[in-house]
Each structure stands twice: as C-alpha cells, then as structure tokens.
mmCIF file of the N, C-alpha and C atoms, coordinates in Angstrom:
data_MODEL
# 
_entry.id   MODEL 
# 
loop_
_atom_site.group_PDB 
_atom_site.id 
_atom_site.type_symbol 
_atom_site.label_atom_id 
_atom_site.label_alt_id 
_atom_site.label_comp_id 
_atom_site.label_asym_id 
_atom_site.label_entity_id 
_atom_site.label_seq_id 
_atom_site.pdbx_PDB_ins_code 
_atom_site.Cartn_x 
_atom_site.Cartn_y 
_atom_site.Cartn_z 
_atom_site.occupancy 
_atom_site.B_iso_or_equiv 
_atom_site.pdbx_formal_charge 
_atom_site.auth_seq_id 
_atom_site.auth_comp_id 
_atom_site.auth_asym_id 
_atom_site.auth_atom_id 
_atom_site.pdbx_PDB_model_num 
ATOM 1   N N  . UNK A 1 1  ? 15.606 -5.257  -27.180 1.00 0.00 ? 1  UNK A N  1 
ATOM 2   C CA . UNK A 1 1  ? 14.566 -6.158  -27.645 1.00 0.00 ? 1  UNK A CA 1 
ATOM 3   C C  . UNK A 1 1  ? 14.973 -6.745  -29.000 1.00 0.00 ? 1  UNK A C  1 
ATOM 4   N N  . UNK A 1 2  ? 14.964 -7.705  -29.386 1.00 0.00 ? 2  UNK A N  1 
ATOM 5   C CA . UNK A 1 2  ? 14.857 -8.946  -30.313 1.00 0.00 ? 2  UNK A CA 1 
ATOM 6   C C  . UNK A 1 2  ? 14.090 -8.199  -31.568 1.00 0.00 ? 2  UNK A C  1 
ATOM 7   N N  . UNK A 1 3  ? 14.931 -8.563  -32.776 1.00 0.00 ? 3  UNK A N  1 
ATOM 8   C CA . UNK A 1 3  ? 13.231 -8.228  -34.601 1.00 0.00 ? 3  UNK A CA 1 
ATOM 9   C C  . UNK A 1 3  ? 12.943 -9.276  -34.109 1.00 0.00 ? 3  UNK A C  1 
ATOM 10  N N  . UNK A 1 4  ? 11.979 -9.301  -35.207 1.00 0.00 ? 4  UNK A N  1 
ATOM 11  C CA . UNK A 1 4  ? 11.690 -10.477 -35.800 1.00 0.00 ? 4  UNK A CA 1 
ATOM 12  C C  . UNK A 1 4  ? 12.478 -11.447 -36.592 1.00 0.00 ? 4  UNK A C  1 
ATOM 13  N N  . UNK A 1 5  ? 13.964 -10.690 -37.078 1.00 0.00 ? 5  UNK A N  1 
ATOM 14  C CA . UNK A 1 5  ? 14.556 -12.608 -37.384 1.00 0.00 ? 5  UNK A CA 1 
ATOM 15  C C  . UNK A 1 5  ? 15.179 -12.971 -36.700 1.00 0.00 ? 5  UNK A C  1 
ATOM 16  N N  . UNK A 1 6  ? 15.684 -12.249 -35.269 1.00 0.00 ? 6  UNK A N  1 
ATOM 17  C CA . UNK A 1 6  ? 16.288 -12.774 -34.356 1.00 0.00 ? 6  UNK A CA 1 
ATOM 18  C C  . UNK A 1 6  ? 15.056 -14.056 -33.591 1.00 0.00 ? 6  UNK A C  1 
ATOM 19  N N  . UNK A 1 7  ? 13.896 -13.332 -33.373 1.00 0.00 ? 7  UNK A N  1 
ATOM 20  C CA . UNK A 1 7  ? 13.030 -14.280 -32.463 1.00 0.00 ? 7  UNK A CA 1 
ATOM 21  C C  . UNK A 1 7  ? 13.125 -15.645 -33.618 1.00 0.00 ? 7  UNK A C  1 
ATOM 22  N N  . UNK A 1 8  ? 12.751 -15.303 -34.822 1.00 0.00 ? 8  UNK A N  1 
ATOM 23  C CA . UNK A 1 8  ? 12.326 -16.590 -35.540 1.00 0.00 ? 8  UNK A CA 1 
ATOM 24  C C  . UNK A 1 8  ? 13.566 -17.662 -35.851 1.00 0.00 ? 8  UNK A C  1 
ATOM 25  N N  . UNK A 1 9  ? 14.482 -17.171 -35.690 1.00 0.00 ? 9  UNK A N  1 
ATOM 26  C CA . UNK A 1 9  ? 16.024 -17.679 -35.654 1.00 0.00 ? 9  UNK A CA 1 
ATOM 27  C C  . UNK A 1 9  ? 16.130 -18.851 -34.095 1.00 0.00 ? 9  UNK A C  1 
ATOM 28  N N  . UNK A 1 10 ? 16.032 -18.034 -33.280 1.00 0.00 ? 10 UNK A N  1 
ATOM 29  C CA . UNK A 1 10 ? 15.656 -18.448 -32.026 1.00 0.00 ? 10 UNK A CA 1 
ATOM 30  C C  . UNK A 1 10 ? 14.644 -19.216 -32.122 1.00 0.00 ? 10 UNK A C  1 
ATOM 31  N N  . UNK A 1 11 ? 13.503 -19.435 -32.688 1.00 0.00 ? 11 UNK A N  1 
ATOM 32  C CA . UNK A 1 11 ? 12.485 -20.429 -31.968 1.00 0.00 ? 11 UNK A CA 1 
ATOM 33  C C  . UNK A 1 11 ? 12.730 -21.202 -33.341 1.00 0.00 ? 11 UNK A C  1 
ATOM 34  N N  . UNK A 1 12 ? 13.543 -21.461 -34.347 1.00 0.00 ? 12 UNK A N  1 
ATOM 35  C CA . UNK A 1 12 ? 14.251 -22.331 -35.301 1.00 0.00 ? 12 UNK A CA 1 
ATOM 36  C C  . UNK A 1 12 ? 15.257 -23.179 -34.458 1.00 0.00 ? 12 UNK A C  1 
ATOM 37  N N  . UNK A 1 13 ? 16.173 -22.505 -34.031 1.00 0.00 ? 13 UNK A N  1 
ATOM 38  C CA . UNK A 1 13 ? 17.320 -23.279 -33.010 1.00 0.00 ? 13 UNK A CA 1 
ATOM 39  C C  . UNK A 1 13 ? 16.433 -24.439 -31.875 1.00 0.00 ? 13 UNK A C  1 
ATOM 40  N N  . UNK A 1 14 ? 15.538 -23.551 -31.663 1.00 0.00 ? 14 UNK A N  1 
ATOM 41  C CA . UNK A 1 14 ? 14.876 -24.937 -30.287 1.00 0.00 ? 14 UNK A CA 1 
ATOM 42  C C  . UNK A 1 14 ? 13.838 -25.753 -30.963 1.00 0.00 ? 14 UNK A C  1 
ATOM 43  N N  . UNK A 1 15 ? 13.318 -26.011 -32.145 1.00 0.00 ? 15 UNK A N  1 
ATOM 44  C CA . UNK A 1 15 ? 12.708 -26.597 -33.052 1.00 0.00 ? 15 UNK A CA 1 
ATOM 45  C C  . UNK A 1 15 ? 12.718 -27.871 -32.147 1.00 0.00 ? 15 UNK A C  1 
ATOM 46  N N  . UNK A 1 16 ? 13.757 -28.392 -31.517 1.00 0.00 ? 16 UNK A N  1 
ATOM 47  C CA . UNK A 1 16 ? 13.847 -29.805 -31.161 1.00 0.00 ? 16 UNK A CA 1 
ATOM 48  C C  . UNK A 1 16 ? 14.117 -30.008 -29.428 1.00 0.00 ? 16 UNK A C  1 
ATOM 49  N N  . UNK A 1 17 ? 14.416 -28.356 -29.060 1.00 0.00 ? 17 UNK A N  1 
ATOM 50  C CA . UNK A 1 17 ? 14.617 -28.373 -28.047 1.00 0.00 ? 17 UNK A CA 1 
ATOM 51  C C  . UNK A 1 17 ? 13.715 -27.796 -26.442 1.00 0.00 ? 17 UNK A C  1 
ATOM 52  N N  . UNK A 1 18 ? 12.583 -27.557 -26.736 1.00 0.00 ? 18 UNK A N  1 
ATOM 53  C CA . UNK A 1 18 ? 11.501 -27.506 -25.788 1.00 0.00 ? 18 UNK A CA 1 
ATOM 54  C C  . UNK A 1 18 ? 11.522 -26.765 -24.518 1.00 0.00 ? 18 UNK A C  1 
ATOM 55  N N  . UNK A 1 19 ? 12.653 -27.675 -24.179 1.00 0.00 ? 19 UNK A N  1 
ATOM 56  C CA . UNK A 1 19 ? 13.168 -27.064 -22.585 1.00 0.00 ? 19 UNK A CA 1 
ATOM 57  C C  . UNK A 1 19 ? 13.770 -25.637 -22.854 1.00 0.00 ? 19 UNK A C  1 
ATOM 58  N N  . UNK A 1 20 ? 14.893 -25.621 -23.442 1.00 0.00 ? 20 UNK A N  1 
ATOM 59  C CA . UNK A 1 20 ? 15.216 -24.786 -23.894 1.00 0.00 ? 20 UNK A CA 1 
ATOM 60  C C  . UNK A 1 20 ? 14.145 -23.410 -23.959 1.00 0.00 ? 20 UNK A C  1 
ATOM 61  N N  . UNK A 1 21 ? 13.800 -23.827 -24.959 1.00 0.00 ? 21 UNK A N  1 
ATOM 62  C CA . UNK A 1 21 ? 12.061 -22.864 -25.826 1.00 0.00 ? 21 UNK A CA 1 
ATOM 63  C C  . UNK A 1 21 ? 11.414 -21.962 -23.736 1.00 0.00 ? 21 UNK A C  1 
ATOM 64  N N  . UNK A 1 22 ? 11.276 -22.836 -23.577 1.00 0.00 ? 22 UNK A N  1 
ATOM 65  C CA . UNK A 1 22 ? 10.229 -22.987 -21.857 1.00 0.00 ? 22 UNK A CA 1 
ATOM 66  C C  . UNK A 1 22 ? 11.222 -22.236 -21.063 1.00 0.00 ? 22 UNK A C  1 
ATOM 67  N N  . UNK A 1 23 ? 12.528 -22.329 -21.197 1.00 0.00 ? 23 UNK A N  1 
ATOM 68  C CA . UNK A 1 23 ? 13.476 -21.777 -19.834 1.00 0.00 ? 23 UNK A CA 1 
ATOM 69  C C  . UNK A 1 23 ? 13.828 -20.352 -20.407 1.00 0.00 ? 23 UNK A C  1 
ATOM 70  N N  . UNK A 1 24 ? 13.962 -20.095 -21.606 1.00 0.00 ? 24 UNK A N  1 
ATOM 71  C CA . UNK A 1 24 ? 14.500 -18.879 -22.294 1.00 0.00 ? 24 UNK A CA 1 
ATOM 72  C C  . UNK A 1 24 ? 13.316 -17.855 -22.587 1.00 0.00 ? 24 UNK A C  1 
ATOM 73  N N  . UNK A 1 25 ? 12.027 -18.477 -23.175 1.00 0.00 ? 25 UNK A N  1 
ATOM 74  C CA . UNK A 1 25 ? 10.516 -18.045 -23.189 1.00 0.00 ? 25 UNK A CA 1 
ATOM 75  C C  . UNK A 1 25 ? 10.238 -17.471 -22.495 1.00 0.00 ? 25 UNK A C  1 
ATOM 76  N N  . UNK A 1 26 ? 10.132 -17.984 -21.333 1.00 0.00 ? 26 UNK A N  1 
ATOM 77  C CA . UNK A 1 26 ? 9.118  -17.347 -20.713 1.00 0.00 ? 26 UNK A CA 1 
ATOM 78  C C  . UNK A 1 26 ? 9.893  -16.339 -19.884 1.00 0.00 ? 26 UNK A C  1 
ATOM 79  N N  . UNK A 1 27 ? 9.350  -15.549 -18.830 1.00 0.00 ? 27 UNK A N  1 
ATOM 80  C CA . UNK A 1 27 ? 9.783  -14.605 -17.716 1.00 0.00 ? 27 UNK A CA 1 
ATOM 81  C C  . UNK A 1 27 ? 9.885  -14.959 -16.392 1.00 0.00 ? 27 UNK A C  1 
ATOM 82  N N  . UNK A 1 28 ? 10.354 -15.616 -16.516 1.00 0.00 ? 28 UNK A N  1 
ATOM 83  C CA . UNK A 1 28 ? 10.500 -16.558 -15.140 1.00 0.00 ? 28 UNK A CA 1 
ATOM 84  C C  . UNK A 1 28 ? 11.472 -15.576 -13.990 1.00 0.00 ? 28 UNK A C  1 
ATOM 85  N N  . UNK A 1 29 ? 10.090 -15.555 -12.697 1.00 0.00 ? 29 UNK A N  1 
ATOM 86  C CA . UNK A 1 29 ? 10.405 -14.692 -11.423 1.00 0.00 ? 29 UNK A CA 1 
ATOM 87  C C  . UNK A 1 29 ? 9.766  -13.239 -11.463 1.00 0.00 ? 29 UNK A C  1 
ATOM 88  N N  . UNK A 1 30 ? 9.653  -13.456 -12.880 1.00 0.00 ? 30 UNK A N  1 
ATOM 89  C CA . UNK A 1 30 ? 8.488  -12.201 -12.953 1.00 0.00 ? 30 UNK A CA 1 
ATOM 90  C C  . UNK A 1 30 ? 7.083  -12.392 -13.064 1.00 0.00 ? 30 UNK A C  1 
ATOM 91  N N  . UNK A 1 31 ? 6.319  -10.920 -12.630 1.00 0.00 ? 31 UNK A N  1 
ATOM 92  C CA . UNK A 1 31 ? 4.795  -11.150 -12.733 1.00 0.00 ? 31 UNK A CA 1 
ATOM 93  C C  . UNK A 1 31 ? 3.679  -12.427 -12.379 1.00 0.00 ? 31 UNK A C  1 
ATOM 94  N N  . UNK A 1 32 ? 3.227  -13.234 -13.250 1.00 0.00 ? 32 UNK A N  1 
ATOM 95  C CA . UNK A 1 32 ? 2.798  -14.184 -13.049 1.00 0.00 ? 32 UNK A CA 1 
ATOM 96  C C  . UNK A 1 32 ? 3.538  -15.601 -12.317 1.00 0.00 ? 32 UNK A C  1 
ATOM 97  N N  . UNK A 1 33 ? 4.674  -15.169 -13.254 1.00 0.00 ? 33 UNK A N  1 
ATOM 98  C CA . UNK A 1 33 ? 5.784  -16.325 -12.688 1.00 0.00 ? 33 UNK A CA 1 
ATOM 99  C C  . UNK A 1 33 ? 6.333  -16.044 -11.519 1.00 0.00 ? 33 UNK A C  1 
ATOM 100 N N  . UNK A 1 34 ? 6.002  -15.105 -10.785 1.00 0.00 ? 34 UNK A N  1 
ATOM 101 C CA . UNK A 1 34 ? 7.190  -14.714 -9.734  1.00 0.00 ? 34 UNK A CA 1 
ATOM 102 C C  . UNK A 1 34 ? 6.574  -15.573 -8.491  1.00 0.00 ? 34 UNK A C  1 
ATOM 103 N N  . UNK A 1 35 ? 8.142  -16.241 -8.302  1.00 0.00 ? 35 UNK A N  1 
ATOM 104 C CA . UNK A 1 35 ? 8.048  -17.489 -7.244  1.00 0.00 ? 35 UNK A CA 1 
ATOM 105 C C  . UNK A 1 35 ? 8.806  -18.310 -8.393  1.00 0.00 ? 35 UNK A C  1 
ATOM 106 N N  . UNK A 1 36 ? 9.083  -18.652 -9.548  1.00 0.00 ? 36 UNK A N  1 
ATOM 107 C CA . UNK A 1 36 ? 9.047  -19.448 -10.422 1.00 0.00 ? 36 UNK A CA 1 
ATOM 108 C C  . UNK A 1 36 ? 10.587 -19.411 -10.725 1.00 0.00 ? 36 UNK A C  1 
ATOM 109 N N  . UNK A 1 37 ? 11.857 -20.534 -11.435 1.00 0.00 ? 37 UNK A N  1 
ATOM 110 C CA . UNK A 1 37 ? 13.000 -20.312 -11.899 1.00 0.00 ? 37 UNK A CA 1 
ATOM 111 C C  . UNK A 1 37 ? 12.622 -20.994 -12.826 1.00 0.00 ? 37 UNK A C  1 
ATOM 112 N N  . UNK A 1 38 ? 11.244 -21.670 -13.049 1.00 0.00 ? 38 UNK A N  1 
ATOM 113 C CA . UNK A 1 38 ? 11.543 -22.430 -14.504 1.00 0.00 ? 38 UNK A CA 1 
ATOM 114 C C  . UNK A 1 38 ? 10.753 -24.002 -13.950 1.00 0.00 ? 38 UNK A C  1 
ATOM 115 N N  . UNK A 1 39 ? 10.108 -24.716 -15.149 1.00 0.00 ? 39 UNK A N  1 
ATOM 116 C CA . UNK A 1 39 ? 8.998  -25.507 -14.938 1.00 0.00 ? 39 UNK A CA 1 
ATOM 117 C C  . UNK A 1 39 ? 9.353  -26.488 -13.945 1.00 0.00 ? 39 UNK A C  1 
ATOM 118 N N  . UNK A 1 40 ? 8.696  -27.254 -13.060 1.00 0.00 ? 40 UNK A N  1 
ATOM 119 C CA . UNK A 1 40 ? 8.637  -28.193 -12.542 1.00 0.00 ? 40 UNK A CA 1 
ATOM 120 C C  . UNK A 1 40 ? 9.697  -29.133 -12.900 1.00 0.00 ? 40 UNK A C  1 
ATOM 121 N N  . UNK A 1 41 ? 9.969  -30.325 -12.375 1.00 0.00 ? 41 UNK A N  1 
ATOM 122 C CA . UNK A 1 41 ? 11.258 -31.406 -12.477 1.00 0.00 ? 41 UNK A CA 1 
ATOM 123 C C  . UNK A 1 41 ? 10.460 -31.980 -13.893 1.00 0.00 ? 41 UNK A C  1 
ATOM 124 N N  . UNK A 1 42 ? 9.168  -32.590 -13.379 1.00 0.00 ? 42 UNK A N  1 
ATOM 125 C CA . UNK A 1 42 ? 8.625  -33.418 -14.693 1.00 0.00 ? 42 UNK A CA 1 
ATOM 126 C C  . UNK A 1 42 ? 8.372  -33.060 -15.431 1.00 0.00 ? 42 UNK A C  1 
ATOM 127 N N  . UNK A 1 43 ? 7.749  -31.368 -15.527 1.00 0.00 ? 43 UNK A N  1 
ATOM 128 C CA . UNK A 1 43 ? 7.399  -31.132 -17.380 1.00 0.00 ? 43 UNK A CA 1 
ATOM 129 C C  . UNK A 1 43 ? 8.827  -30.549 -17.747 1.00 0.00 ? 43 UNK A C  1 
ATOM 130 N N  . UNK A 1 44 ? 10.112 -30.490 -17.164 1.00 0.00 ? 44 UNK A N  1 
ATOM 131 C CA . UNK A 1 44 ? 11.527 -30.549 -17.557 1.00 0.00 ? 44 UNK A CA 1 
ATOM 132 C C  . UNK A 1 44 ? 11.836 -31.904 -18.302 1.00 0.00 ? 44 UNK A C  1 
ATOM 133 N N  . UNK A 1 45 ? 11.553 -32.754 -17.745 1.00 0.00 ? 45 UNK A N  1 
ATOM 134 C CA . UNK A 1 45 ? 11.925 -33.709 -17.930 1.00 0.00 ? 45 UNK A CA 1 
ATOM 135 C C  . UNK A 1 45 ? 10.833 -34.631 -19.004 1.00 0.00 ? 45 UNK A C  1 
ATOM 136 N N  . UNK A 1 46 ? 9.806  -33.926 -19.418 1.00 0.00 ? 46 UNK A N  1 
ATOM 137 C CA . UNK A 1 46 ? 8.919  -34.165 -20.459 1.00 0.00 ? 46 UNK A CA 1 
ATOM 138 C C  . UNK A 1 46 ? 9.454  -33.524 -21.666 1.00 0.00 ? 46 UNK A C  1 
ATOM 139 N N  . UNK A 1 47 ? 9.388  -32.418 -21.347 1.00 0.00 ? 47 UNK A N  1 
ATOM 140 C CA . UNK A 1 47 ? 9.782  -31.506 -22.502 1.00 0.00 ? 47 UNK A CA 1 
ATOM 141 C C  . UNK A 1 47 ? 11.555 -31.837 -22.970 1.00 0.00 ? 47 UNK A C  1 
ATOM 142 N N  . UNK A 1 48 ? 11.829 -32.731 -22.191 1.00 0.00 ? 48 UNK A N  1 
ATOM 143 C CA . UNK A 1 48 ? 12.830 -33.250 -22.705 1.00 0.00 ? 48 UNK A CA 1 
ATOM 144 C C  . UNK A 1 48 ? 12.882 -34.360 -23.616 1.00 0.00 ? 48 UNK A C  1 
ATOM 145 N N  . UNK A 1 49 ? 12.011 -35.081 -23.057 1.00 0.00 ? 49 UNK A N  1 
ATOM 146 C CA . UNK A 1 49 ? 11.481 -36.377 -23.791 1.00 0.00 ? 49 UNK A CA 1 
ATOM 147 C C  . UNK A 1 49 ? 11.405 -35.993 -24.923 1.00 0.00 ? 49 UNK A C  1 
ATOM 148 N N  . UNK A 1 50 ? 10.313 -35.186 -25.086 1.00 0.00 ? 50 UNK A N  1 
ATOM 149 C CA . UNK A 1 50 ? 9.826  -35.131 -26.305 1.00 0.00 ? 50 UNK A CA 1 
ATOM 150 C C  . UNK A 1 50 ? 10.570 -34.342 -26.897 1.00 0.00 ? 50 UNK A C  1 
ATOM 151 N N  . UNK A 1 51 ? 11.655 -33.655 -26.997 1.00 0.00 ? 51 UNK A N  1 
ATOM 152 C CA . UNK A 1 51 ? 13.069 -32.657 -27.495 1.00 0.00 ? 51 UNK A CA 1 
ATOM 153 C C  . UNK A 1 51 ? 13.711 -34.303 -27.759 1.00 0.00 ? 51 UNK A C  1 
ATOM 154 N N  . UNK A 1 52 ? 13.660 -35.152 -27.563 1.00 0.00 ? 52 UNK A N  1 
ATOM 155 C CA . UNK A 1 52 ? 14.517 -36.528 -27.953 1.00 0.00 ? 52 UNK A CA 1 
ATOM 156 C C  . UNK A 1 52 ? 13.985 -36.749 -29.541 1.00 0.00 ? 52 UNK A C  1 
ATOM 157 N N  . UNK A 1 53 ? 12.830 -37.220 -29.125 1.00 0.00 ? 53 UNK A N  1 
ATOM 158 C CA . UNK A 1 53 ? 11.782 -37.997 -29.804 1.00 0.00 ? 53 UNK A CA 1 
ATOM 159 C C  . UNK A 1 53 ? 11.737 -37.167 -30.823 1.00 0.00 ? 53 UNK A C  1 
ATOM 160 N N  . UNK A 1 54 ? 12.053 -35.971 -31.003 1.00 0.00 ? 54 UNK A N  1 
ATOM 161 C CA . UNK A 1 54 ? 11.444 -35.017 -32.423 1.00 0.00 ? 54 UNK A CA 1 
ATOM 162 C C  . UNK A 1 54 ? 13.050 -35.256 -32.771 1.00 0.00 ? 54 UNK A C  1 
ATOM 163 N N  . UNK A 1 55 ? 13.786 -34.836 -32.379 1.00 0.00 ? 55 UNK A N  1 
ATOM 164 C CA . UNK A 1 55 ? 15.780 -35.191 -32.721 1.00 0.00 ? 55 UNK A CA 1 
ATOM 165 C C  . UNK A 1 55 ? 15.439 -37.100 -33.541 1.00 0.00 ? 55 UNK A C  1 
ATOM 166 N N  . UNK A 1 56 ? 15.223 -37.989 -32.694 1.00 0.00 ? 56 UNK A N  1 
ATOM 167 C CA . UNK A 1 56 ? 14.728 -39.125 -33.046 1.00 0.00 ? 56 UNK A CA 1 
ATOM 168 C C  . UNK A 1 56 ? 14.434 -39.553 -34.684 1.00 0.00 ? 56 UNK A C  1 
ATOM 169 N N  . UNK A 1 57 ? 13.203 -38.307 -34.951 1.00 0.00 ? 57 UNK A N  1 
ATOM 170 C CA . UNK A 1 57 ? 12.371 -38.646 -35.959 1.00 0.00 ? 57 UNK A CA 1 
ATOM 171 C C  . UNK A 1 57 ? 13.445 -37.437 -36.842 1.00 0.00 ? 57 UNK A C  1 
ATOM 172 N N  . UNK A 1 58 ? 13.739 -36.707 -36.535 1.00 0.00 ? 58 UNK A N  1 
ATOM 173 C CA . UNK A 1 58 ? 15.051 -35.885 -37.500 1.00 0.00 ? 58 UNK A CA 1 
ATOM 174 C C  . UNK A 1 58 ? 13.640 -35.216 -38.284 1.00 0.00 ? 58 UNK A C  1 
ATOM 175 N N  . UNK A 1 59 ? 12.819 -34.145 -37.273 1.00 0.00 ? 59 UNK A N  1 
ATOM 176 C CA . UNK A 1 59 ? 11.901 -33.512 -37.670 1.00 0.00 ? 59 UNK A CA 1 
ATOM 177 C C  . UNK A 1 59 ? 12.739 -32.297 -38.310 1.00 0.00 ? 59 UNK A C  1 
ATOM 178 N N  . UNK A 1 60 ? 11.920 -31.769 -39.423 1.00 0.00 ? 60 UNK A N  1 
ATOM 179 C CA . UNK A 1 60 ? 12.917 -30.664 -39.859 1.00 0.00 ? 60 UNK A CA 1 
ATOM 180 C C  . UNK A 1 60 ? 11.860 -29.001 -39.895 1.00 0.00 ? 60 UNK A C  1 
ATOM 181 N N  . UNK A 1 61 ? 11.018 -29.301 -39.017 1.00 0.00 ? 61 UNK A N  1 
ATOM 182 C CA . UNK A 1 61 ? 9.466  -28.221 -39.151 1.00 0.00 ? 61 UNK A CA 1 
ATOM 183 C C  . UNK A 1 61 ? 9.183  -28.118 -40.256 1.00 0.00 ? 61 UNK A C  1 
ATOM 184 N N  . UNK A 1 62 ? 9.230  -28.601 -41.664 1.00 0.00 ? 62 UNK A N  1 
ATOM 185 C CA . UNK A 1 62 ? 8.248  -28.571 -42.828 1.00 0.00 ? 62 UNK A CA 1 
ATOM 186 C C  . UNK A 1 62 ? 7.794  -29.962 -42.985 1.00 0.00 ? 62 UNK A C  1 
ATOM 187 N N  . UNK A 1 63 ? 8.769  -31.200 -42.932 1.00 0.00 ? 63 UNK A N  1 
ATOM 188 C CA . UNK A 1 63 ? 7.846  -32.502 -43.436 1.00 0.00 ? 63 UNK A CA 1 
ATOM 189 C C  . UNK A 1 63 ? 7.207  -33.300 -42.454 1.00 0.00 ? 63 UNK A C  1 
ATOM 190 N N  . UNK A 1 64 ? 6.026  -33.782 -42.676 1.00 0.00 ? 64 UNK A N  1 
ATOM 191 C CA . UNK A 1 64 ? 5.827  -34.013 -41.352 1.00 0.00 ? 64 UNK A CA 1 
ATOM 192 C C  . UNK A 1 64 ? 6.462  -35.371 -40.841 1.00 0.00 ? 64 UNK A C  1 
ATOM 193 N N  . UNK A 1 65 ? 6.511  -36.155 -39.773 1.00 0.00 ? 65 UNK A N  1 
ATOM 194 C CA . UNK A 1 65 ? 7.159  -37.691 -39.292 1.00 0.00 ? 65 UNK A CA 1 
ATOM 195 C C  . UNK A 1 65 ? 6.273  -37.940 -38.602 1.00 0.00 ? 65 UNK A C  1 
ATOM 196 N N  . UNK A 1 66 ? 6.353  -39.125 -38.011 1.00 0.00 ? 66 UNK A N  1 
ATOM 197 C CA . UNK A 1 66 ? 5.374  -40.395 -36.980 1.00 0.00 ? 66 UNK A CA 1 
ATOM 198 C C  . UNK A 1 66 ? 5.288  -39.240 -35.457 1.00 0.00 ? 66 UNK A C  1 
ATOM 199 N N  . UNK A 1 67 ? 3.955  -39.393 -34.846 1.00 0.00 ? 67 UNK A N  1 
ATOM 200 C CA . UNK A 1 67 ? 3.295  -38.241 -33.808 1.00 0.00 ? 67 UNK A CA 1 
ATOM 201 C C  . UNK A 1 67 ? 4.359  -38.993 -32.319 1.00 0.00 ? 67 UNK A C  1 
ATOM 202 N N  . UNK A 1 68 ? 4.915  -37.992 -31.882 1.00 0.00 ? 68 UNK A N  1 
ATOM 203 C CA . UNK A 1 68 ? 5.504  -38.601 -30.428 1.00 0.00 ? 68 UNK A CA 1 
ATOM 204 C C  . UNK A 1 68 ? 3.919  -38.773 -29.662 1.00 0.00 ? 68 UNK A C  1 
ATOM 205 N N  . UNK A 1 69 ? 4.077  -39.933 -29.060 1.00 0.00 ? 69 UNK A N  1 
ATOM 206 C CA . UNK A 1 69 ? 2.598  -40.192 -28.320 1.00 0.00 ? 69 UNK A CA 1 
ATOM 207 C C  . UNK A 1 69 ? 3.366  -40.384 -26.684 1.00 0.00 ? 69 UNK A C  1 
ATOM 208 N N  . UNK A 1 70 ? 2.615  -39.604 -26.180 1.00 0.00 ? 70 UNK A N  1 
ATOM 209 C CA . UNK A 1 70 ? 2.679  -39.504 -24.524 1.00 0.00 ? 70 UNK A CA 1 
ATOM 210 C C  . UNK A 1 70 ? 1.310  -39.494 -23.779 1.00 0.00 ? 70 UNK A C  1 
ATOM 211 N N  . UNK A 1 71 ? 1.460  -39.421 -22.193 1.00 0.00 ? 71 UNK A N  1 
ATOM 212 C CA . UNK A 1 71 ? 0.297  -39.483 -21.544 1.00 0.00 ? 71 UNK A CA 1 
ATOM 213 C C  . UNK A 1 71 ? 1.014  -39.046 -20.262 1.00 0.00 ? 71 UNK A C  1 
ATOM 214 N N  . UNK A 1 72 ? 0.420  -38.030 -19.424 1.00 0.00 ? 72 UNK A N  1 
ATOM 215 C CA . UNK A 1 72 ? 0.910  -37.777 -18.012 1.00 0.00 ? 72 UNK A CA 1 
ATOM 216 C C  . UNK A 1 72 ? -0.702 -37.849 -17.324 1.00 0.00 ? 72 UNK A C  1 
ATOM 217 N N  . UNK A 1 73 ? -0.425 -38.645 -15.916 1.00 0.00 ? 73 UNK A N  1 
ATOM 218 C CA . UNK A 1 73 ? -1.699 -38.460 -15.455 1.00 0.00 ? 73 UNK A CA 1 
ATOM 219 C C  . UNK A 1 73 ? -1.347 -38.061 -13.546 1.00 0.00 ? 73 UNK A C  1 
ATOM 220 N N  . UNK A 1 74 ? -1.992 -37.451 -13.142 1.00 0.00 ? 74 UNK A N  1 
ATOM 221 C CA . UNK A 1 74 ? -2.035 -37.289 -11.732 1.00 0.00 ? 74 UNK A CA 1 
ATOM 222 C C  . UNK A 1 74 ? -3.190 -37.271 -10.991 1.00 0.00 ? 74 UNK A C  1 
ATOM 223 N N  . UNK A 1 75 ? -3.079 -37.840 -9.875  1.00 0.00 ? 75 UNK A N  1 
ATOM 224 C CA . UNK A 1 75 ? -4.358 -38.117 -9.096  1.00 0.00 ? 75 UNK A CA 1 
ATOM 225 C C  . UNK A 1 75 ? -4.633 -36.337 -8.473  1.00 0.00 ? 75 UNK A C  1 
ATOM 226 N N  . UNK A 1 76 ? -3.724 -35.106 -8.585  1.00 0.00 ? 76 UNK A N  1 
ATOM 227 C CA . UNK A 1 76 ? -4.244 -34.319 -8.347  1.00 0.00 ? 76 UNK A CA 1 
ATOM 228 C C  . UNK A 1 76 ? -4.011 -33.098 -9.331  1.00 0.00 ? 76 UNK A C  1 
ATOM 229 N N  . UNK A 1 77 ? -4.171 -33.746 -10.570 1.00 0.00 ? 77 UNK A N  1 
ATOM 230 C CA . UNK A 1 77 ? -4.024 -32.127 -11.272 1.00 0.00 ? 77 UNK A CA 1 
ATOM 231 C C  . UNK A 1 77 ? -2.477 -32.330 -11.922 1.00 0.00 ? 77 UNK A C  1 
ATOM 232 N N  . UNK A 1 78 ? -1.916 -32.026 -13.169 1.00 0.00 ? 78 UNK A N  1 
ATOM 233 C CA . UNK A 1 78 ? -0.125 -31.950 -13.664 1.00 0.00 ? 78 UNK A CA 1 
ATOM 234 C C  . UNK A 1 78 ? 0.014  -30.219 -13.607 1.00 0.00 ? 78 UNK A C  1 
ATOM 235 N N  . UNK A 1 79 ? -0.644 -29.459 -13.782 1.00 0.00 ? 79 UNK A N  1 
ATOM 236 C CA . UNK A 1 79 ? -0.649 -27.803 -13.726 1.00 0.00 ? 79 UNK A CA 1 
ATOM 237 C C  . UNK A 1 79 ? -0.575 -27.645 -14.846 1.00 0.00 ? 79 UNK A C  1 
# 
C-alpha cells in the first residue's frame, strides 16, 4: 500500500491527466466495478478533453485560469 506522499505525488502527476487519475483510481473488475476495465469510450474521451484543456491553460493546481466549459447530454441518461 501507497503513504501518503506517494498517493499525493501520484494525484500531482495526473493534475492534467484525468484519464489517467480514472484508469489507475479506481478498482476496476472489482466489487462494484466488476464487469468493468475502465470508463466508457466517451467519458475516456471526455476526460481526455478536458486533460487537454487544463495542459492548454498550463494549470499549475494553485493559480487559478479560464473554467474549461463542457456539456454532455443523452436522451437516456450519460451514467
């Protein structure tokens, strides 16, 4: 198991990287997730977006920059 400056080291490194954060995070195939290798095509491909858009703005997690603005909509639910 991980301290604490390994985790905070780690969720420093994906600061910009989301997908990353989401594929390494979570427990994927276990428990809740089991059935699961990891999110859907589109919130992959969101959480990528917005892993651009923060690289983009050359966010550095203390100052703040301009809000990435998005919108996903589905006629049955995004999960």
């Amino acid at each position: 198991m991980a301290d604490n400056d390994e985790i905070s080291d780690w969720c420093a490194d994906c600061r910009a990287d989301l997908l990353r954060f989401v594929n390494e995070g979570f427990l994927w195939g276990e428990a809740e997730l089991e059935g699961w290798n990891g999110p859907d095509a589109w919130q992959g491909e969101t959480l990528a977006t917005i892993g651009e858009e923060i690289r983009k703005r050359d966010f550095d997690g203390v100052h703040s920059v301009d809000p990435v603005r998005m919108a996903t909509a589905s006629g049955h639910g995004i999960g």
